[in-house]
C-alpha positions as CSV (number, residue, x, y, z in Angstrom):
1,X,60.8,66.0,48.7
2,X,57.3,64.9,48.5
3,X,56.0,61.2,48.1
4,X,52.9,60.0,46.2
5,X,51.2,57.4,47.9
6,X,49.2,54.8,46.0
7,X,47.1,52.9,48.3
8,X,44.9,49.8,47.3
9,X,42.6,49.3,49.6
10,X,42.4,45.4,51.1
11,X,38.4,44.7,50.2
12,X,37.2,41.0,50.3
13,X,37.4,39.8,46.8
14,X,39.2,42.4,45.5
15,X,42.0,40.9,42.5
16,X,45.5,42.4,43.2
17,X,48.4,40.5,40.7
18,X,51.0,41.3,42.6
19,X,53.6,39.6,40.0
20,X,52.2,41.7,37.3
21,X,52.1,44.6,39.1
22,X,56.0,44.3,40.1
23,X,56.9,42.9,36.7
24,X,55.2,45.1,34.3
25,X,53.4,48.1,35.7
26,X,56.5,49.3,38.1
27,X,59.1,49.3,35.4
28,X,56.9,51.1,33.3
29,X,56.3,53.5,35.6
30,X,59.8,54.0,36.4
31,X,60.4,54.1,32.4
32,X,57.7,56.9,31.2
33,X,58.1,59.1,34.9
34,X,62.6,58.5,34.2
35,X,64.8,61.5,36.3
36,X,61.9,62.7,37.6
37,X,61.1,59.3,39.9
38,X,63.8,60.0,42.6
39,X,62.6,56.7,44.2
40,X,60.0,53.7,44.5
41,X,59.0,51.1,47.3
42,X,56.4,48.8,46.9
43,X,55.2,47.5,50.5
44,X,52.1,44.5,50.3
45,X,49.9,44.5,53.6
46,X,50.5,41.7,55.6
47,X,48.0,42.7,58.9
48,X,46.7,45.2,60.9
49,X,47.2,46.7,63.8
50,X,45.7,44.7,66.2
51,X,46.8,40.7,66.0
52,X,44.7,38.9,63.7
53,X,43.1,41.3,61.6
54,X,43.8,41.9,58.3
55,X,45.6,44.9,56.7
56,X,44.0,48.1,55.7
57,X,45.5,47.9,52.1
58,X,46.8,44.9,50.0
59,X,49.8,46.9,48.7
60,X,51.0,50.5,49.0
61,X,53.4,51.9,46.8
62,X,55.5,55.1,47.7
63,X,56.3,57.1,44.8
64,X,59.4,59.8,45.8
65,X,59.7,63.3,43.5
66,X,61.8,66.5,44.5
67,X,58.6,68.6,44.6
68,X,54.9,68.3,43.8
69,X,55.5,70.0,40.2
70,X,57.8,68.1,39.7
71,X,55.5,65.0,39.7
72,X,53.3,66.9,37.7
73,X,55.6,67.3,35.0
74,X,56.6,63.8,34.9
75,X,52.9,61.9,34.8
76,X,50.9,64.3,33.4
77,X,51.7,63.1,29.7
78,X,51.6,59.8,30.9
79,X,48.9,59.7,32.9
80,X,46.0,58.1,30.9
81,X,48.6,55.1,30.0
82,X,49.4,54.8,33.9
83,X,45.8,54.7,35.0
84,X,44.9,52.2,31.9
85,X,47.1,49.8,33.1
86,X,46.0,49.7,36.7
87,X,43.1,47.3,35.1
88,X,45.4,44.9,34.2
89,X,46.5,44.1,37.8
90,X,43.9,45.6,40.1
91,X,40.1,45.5,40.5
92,X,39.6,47.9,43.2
93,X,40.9,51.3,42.0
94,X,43.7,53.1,44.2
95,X,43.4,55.7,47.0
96,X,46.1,58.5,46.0
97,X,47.7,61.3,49.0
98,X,50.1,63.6,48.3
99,X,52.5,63.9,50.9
100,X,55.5,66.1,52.6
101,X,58.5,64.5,53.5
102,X,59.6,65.4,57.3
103,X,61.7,62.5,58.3
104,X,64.0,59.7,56.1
């Protein structure tokens, strides 16, 4: 299983709808990517590590797929539609990472 992290990055004055983001752009995510998705979790930054300081990223969103083809397969045709929309809710463009699953 691998997991495609989308990471926005917490800058000062950066614009991040969080309500649009869970109301519109995850469902239709979940709608065009369908069987392929095998799981989501949206996570919004609350601090760092250290107390009082802020979080790295404003929100991180953990996409789950069987394999990295697999992914592939799912938002390659979708793609330009996906990245599109990312205007609508965010104005500092996402930091992506491919990663491995070890441990769940």
């Amino acid at each position: 299983m691998i997991t495609v992290n989308v990471l926005y990055p917490n800058q000062d004055g950066a614009k991040f709808d969080m309500n649009y983001y869970l109301s519109s752009h995850i469902p239709m995510v979940k709608r065009v990517l369908g069987s392929a998705l095998k799981g989501v979790v949206v996570e919004q930054g609350l601090g760092g590590g250290a107390p009082g300081t802020k979080a790295e990223y404003s929100t991180l969103c953990h996409l789950r797929f069987d394999s990295v083809e697999a992914f592939q397969a799912a938002f390659g045709p979708h793609a330009s539609d996906i990245q599109k929309d990312v205007a609508n809710y965010s104005s500092v463009p996402p930091v992506i990472q491919i990663s491995d699953v070890k441990v769940m």
